[in-house]
C-alpha positions as CSV (number, residue, x, y, z in Angstrom):
1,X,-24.9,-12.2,-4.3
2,X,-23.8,-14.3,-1.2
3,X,-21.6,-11.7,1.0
4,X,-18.2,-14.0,0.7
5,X,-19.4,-13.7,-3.4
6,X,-19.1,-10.3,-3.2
7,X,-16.0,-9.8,-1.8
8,X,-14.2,-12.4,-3.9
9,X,-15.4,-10.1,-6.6
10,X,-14.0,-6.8,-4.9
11,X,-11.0,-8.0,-3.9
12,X,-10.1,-9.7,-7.7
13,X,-11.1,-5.7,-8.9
14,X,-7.5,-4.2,-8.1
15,X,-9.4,-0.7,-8.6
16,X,-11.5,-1.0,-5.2
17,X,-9.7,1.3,-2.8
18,X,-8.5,0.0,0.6
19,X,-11.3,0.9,3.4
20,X,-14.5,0.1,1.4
21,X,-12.9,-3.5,0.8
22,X,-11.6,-3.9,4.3
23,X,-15.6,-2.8,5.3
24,X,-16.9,-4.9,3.2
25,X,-14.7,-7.9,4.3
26,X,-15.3,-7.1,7.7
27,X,-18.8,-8.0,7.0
28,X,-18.5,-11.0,5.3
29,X,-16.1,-12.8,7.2
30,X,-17.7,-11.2,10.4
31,X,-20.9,-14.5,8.6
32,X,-18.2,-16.8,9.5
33,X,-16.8,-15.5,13.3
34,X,-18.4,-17.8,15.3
35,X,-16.8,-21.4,12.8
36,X,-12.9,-20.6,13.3
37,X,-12.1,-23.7,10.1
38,X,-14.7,-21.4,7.8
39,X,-13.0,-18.1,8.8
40,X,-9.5,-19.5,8.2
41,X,-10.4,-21.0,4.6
42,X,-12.5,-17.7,4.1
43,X,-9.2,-15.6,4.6
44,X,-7.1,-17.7,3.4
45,X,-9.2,-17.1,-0.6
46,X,-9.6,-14.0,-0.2
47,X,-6.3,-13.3,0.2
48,X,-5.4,-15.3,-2.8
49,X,-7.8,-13.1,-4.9
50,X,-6.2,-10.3,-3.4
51,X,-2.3,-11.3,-2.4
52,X,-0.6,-7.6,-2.7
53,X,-2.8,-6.6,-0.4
54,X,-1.4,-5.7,3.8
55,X,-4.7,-4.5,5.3
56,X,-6.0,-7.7,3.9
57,X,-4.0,-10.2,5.4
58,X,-3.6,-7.7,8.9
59,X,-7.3,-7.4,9.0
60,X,-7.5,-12.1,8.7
61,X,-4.6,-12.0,11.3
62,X,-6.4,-10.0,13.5
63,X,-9.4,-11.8,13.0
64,X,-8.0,-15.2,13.8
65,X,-5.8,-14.3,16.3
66,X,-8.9,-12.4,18.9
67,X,-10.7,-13.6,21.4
68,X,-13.6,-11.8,19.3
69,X,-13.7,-12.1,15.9
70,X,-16.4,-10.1,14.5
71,X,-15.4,-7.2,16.8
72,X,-11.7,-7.3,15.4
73,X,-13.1,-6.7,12.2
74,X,-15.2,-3.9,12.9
75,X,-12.2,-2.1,14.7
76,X,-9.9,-2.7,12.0
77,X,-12.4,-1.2,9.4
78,X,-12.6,1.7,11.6
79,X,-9.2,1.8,12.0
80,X,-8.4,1.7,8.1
81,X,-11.0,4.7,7.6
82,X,-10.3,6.5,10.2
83,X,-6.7,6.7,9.1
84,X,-4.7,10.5,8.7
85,X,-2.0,9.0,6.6
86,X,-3.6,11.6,3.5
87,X,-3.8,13.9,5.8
88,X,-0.6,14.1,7.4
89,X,1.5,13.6,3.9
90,X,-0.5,16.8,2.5
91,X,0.7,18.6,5.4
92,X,4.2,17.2,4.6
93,X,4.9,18.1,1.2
94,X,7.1,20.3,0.1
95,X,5.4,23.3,-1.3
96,X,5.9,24.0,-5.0
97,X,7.7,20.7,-5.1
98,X,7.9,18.1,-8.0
99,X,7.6,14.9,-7.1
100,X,7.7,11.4,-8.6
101,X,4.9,8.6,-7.6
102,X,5.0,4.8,-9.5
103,X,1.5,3.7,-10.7
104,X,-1.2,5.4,-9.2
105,X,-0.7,4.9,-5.6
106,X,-3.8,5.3,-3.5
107,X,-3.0,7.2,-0.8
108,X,-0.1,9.3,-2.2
109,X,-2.9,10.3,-4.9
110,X,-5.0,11.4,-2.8
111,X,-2.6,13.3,-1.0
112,X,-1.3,15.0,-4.1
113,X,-5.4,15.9,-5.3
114,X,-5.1,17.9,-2.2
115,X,-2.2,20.1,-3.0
116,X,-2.7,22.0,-6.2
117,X,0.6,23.5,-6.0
118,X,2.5,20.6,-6.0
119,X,3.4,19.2,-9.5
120,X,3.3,15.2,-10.0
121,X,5.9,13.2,-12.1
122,X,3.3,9.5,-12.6
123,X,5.4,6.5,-13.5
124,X,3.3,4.4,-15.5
125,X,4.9,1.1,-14.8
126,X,2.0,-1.3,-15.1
127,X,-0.8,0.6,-17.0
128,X,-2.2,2.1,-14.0
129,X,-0.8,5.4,-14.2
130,X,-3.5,7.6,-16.1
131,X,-5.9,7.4,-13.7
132,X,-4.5,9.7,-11.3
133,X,-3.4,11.6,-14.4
134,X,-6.6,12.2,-15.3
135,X,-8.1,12.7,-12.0
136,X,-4.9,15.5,-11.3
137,X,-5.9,17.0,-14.8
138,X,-9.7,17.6,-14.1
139,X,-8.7,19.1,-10.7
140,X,-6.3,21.6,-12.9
141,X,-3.3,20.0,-11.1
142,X,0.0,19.8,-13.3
143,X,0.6,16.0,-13.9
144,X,3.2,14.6,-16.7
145,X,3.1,10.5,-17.7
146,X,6.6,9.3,-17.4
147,X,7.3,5.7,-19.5
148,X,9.3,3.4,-17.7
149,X,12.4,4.4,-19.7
150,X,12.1,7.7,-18.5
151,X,12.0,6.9,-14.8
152,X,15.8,8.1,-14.5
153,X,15.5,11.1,-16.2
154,X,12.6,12.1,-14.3
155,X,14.1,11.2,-10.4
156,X,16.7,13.7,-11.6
157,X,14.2,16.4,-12.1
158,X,12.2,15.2,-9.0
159,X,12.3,17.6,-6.0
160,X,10.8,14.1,-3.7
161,X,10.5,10.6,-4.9
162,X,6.7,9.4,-3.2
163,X,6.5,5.2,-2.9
164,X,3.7,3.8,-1.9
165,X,3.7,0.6,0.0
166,X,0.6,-2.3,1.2
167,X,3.3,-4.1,3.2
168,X,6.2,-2.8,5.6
169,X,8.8,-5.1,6.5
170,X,11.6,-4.9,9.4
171,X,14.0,-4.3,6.5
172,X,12.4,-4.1,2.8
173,X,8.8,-3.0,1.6
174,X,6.3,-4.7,-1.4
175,X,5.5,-1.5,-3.9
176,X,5.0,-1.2,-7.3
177,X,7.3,-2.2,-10.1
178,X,9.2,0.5,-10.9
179,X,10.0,1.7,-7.3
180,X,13.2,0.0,-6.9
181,X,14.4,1.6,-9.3
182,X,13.6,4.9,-8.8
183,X,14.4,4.9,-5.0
184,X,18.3,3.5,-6.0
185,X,18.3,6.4,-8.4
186,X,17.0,8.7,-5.9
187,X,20.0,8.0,-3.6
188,X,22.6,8.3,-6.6
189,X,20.9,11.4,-7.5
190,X,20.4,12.8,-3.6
191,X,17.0,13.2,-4.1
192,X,15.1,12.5,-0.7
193,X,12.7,9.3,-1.2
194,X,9.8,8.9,1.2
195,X,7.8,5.9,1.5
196,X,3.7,5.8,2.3
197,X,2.7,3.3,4.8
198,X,-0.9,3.6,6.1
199,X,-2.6,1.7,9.0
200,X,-2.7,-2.1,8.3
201,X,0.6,-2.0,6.1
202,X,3.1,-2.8,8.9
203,X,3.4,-6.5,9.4
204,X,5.6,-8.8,11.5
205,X,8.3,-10.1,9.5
206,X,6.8,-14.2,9.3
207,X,3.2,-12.6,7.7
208,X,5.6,-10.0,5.4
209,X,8.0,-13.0,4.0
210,X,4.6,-15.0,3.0
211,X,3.0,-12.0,1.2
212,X,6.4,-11.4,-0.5
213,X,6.2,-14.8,-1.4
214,X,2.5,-14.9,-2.9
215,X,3.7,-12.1,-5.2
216,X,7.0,-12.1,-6.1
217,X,7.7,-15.1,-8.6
218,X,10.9,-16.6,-9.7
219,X,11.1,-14.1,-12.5
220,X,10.8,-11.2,-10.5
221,X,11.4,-8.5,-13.9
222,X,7.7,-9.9,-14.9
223,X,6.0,-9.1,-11.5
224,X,3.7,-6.1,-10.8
225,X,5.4,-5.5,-7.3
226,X,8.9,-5.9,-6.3
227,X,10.9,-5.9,-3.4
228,X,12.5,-2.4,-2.0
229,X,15.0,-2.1,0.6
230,X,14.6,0.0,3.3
231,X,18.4,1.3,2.6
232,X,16.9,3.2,0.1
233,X,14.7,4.7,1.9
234,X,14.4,8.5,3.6
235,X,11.3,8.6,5.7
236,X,8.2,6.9,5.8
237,X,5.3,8.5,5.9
238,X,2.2,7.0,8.0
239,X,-1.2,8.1,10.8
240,X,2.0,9.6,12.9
241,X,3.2,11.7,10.2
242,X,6.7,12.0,8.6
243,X,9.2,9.0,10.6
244,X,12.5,8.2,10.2
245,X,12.4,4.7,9.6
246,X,13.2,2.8,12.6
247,X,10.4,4.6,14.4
248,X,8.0,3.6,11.4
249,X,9.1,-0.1,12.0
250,X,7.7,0.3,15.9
251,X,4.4,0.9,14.1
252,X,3.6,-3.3,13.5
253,X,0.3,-4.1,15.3
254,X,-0.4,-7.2,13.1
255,X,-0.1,-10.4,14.8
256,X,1.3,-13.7,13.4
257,X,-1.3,-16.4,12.2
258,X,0.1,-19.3,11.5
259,X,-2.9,-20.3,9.6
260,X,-2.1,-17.6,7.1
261,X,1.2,-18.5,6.7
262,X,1.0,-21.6,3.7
C-alpha cells in the first residue's frame, strides 16, 4: 500500500491513537516535502479523512509553513511522543477521587489506567465509551457506564469532571459531545472541571475557527464534537502540568497556513 494509502486509511480509523498516526503521517507526507502543491493537497485530504483531529492539522501547518519540511515532521512526531501530558495528569489527580470523562478520551484514559485508586464515571455519548471500560475493568480499576441521560446525576457525584480536547482555542475548545454539558453542570454543581490538552492541541485562533468549522454542522445536537467554552472551564491540563487557563492559552506553537484554511 502506497504510504499516502496508508494513512488515508489510519486517519479514517478514529481508533488509531495520536502519535503512531502523526509518525506515520510524518512519513508519508515527509514523500511529498520537496513538491510544496503535492504537500498542500496531501494535507489538505488527510485532514478531511481525519477533521477532529489538532495534531493533524498543527503537524500540515508546521509542515507548510518551514523552511524544511520533512524535518518539521520528524520533530513534531517527536514532539507528540515525547509528550508528559499522561504523565503529569496522573500526578495531578486527586487521590481516591471520582471523576467523570466523556467518550473514551485518549489521554485522560491513559492517565486514569495509571491510577488504580481513582474511580472513573465514562460518559458514553457516542458509542465509544466501553472501551476504556473494559480496558479499566481488566486492570481491576472501578469504572461505571453512564448513558447520556445520566450525565447530570453523575457530575453531581463526581469529585473532578476530566474533558478531553484535540483543539484549544483562545476562548472555547472542540471535545466530545456530551462535554458541554457536563462542564455547565459542573459549574452549577461546583464541581472543579479540568480540561486535557496535549502537545499539538493549541492552535491559533484562524486554524481553530476552520477545524470548528469542518466539524461542527448546522445541526450541532447531531455532531460527535461540540463546542465548549473556556468559561466553563477550571484548569487545563497539558506537557507543563495543571494551568490555569490563560497560561494554557500561551502554549500555541502552531502557525497559520493559509493553505489550510478552505
Amino acid at each position: 500500500m502506497h504510504p499516502i494509502e496508508r494513512l488515508r486509511y489510519m486517519a479514517r480509523a478514529g481508533d488509531v491513537d495520536t502519535a503512531p498516526l502523526i509518525r506515520e503521517a510524518a512519513g508519508a507526507l515527509g514523500a511529498c516535502a520537496n513538491d510544496p502543491r503535492a504537500l498542500v493537497m496531501a494535507c489538505r485530504q488527510l485532514i478531511d479523512h481525519r477533521p477532529g483531529s489538532g495534531p493533524l492539522v498543527w503537524l500540515s501547518a508546521r509542515m507548510i509553513t518551514g523552511a524544511d519540511a520533512r524535518q518539521e515532521a520528524w520533530d513534531a512526531a517527536d514532539m507528540i511522543e515525547r509528550d508528559t501530558t499522561v504523565r503529569e495528569l496522573g500526578h495531578a489527580l486527586p487521590a481516591g477521587a471520582t471523576v467523570l470523562v466523556v467518550g473514551a478520551p485518549e489521554l485522560s484514559g491513559a492517565a486514569l489506567m495509571s491510577r488504580g485508586d481513582v474511580e472513573a464515571l465514562v460518559a458514553d455519548t457516542t458509542g465509544e465509551g466501553y472501551g476504556l471500560i473494559h480496558r479499566m475493568h481488566a486492570a481491576d480499576h472501578d469504572a461505571y457506564d453512564v448513558p447520556a441521560g445520566g450525565i447530570g446525576s453523575a457530575v453531581a457525584e463526581a469529585d473532578l469532571v476530566l474533558l478531553e480536547t484535540d483543539a484549544l482555542g483562545t476562548n472555547s475548545a472542540l471535545a466530545r459531545a456530551g462535554s458541554l454539558v457536563a462542564a455547565a453542570i459542573a459549574q452549577y454543581r461546583m464541581v472543579p472541571v479540568w480540561l486535557v490538552a496535549g502537545v499539538g492541541r493549541c492552535l491559533p485562533d484562524r486554524m481553530w475557527d476552520a477545524m470548528r468549522d469542518r466539524v461542527v454542522s448546522a445541526e450541532p445536537w447531531d455532531d460527535a464534537i461540540e463546542v465548549v467554552p473556556l468559561d466553563l472551564i477550571d484548569r487545563v491540563v497539558g506537557p507543563g502540568g495543571l494551568q490555569p487557563v490563560g497560561e494554557a492559552r500561551l502554549r500555541t506553537d502552531c502557525p497559520v497556513a493559509p493553505e489550510l484554511l478552505r
